[in-house]
N, C-alpha and C positions, 0 to 999 in steps of 0.2 A: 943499130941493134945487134946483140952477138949473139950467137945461136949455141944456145943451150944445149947442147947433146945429152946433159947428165939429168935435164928434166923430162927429155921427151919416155924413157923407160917407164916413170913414174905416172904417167898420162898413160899407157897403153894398158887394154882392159882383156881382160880372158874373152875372148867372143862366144865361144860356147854356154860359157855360163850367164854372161848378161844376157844372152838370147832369151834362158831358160828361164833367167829370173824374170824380163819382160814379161814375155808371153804367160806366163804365170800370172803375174802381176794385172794383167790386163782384162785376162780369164777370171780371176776374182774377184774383181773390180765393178766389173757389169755383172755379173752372179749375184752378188752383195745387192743390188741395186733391182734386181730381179726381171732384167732384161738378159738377150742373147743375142743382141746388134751390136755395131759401131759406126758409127759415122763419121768421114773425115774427110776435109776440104784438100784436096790433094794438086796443089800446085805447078806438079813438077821438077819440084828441089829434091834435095836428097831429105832432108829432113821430115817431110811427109810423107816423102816415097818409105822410109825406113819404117816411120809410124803404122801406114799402109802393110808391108811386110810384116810385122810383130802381129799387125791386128788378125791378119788373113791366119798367119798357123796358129794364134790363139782360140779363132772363133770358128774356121773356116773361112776359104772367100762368098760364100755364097750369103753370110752374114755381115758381111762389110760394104758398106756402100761408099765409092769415092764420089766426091762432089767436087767439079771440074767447076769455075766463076772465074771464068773473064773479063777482066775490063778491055775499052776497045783499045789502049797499048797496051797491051799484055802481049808479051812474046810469043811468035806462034811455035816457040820452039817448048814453050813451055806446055800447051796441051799436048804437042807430040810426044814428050816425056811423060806426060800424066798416065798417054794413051798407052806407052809401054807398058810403066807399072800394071796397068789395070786389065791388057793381055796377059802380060808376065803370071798373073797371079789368078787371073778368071775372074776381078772382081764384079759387083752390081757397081752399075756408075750412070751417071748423071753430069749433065753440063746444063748450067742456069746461068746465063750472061750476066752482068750487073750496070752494063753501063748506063742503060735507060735509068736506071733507079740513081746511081751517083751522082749524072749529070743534072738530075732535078734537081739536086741540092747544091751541086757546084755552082750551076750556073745564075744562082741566084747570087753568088760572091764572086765578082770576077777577078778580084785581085787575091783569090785565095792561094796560099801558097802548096806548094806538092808535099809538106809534112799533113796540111786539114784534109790534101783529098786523099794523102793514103791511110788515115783513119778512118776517113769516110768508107773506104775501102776495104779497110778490114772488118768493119762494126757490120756492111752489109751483109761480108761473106758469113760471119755467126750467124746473123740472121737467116741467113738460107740455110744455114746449118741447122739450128734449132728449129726452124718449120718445117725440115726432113725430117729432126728425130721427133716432131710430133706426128706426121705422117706416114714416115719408116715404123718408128716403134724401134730406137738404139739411142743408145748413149756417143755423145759428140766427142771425139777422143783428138785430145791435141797433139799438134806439132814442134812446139818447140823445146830445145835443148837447153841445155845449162848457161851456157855463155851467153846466149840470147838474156836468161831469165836474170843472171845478176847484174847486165850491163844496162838491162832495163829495155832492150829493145826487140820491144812489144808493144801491144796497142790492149790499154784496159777496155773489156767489150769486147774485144776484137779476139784475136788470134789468141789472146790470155783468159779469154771467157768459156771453160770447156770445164768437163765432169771430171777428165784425169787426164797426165800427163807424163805419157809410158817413156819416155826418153830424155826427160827435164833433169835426169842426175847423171846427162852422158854432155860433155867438152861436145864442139861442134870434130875437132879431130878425133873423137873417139866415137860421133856419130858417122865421122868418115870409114873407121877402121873397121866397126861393125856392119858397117853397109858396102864394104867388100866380102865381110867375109859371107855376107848373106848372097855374093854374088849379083848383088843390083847392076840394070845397064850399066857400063859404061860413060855413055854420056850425062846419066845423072851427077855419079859420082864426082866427075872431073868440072862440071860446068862452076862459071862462077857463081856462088851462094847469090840472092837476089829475092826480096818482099814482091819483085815485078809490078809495084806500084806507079811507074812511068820509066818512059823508056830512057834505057841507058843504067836505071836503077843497080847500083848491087851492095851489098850489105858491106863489103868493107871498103867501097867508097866513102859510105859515110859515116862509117865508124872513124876510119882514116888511122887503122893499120889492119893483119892481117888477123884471122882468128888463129891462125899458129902461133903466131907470136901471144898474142893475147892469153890465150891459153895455160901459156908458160907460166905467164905472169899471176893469172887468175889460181891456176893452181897450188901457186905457192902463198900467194896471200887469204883464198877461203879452204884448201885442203891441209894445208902444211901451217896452217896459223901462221904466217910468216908479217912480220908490221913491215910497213915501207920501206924503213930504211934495212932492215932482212934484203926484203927482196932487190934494194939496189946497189948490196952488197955483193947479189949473185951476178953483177955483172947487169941489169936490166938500168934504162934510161931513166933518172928520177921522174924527169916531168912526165912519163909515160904513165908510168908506174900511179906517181899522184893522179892523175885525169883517169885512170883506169879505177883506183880507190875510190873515187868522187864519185863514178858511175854508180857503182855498188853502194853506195851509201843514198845516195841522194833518190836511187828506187827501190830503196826498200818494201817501198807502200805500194809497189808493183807488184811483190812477191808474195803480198799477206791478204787475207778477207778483209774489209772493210775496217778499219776498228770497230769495238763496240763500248761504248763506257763501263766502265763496270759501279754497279748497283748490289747488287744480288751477291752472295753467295759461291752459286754456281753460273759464271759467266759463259757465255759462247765465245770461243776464242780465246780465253785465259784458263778457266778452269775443268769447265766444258768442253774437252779437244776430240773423242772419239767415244761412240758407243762401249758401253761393256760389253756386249757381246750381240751376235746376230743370229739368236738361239729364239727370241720372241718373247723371255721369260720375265 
């Protein structure tokens, strides 16, 4: 793989101003919805911790609640990170273990493989999520990023099943760039990306390349409209390149509502996409 220098400029975001559009973003979000909480399942990755940081200056900490869920191989490196963000910031937090609840349904398949129980995994953490914001009283505000969103790697239910999605238009490199300039620990920042859904787990193991590299790739074929053979003209692996296209194509139905037929007129999801207005009139 050759390393693009002449794409990395083009990936790099103003940090001040995506701060401001988040936090904005996120403030009217819940507004709109006629709540003044957030809620988020905070892992100890950078990607939650970042979520965590936008929610806190958008709401306040004292309106954010993190929700720490362990399984029993869960990194314990992972709630020491959580545990930073959540001084770091003064947030409300909570820890609800999950593994009593996964292992009922694991162990009724013993030959399940570690893709069913890290869905199982994810579907429960919503779960504790949603029975927060019905006894917090907040809207469940998600974790992931862009390159997660179009390569598909996400769990429908799961970690995909949230109100809004403050950092879904940032590269995982430009969730990196911004979560220095917010000053986040250190060992967030730099640790390997990881679901922490068994151990040894990390995201571009089983991606099986890096998100820098991906990146590259990803931003010239969904920012730069660039088709295949574009992008394997800038120097990038064909086969790469295709298995990268394939991703984004083939989860699409990961990134949309449901379909809905269309009958009517005015459809949900085709013609019907947003209110006129939020004046009540």
């Amino acid at each position: 793989m050759l390393t693009h220098t002449d794409i990395r400029p083009k990936l790099s975001i103003n940090p001040a101003l995506a701060r401001r559009v988040l936090t904005g973003f996120i403030r009217d979000q819940i507004t709109k919805a006629g709540m003044k909480r957030a809620i988020i399942g905070l892992s100890g990755g950078i990607d939650s911790a970042l979520s965590a940081y936008l929610s806190a200056e958008a709401l306040g900490a004292e309106n954010v609640l993190a929700v720490r869920m362990p399984y029993k191989t869960s990194s314990a490196d992972s709630l020491s990170d959580a545990e930073l963000v959540i001084e770091a910031l003064g947030l409300q937090a909570l820890t609800v273990p999950i593994s009593d609840m996964a292992d009922a349904l694991i162990e009724q398949f013993p030959d399940m493989s570690n893709l069913r129980k890290g869905n199982i995994m994810a579907r429960l953490r919503m779960t504790v999520l949603y029975d927060q914001s019905a006894s917090w009283g907040g809207l469940v505000v998600g974790t992931s990023n862009k390159t997660e969103f179009l390569l598909g790697y996400s769990t429908i239910y799961g970690d995909s099943g949230v109100a809004l999605q403050p950092i879904g238009d940032l590269y995982k490199t430009q969730v990196r760039e911004l979560s220095r300039a917010l000053e986040m620990p250190k060992s967030i920042i730099e640790k390997p990306p990881s679901a922490d859904l068994w151990v040894g787990q990390t995201d571009e193991g089983e991606l099986g390349f890096t998100y820098e590299e991906v990146d590259q790739a990803l931003y010239l074929l969904v920012d730069g409209r660039y088709t295949v053979d574009e992008v394997v003209a800038e120097g990038f692996d064909r086969r790469f390149v295709e298995d990268v296209w394939r991703r984004v194509k083939i989860n699409h139905y990961k990134r949309t509502m449901p379909n809905v037929a269309k009958l009517s007129r005015r459809t949900i999801g085709h013609d019907f996409l947003y209110l006129r207005d939020y004046t009540g009139r």
